[in-house]
N, C-alpha and C positions, 0 to 999 in steps of 0.2 A: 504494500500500500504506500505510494507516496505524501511524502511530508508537506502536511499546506500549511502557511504562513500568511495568518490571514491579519491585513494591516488595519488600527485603528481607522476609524470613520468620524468625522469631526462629531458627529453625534453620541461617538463611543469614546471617545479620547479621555483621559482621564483628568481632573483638573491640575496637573501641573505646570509648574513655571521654568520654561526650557530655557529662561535667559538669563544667566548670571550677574547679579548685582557688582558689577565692578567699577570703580572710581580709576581705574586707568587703562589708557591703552592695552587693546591685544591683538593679536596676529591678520586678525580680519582688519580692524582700523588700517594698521600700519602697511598690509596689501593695497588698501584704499590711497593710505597716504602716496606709496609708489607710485600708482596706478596714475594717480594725479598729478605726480611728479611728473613724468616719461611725458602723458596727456598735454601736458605746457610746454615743453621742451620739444614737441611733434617726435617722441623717438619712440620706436615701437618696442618693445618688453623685447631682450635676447636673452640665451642662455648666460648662464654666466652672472648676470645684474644682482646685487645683493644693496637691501635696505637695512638701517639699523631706526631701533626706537629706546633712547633711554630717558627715564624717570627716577624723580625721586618722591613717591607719592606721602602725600600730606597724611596722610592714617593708612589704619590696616597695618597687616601685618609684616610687610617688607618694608626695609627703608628704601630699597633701591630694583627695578625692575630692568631688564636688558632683553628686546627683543631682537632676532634679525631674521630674514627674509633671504631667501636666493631665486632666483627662477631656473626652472628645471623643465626645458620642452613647453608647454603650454599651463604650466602651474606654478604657484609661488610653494616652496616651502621652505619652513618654518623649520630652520639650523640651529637657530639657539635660542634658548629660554632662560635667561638666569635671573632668580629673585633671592637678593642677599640682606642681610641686619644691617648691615654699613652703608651710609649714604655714596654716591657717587660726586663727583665734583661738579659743580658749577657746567665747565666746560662738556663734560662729555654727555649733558642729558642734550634731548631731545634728537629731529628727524635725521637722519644724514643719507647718501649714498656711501657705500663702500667701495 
């Protein structure tokens, strides 16, 4: 007998909250922020391209957040995640290209 998988129906769907309360940047944003970058620039997404996003968010529980971005064929991913106790400096938060 074959395995069926049968997917909720917004009428069946359970009441959960699938979006994460977060006060900073993450992967999807910082896609975006790229996305918008490359978009003003007229350059079109190539292998190779790498985006960085760092913070130093005001609460919660990290002092300090580091994302980065690479593109890979038709897709961004998501190379590094680092969330540390130690603040980062002045200089190295926010958007950049690498």
């Amino acid at each position: 007998m074959p395995f069926l998988l049968r997917l909720p129906t917004p009428d069946s769907r359970p009441p959960y909250n699938y979006e994460m309360p977060c006060n900073h940047i993450g992967p999807v944003e910082l896609i975006e922020m790229a996305e918008t970058h490359l978009r003003e620039r007229a350059v079109s997404p190539a292998d190779g391209m790498r985006f960085r996003w760092s913070e130093n968010p005001e609460d919660g529980m990290w002092a300090s957040i580091v994302i980065d971005v690479e593109r890979r064929g038709e897709q961004w991913i998501v190379t590094r995640l680092d969330r540390k106790k130690e603040p980062l400096p002045p200089d190295e938060t926010g958007f950049r290209a690498l």
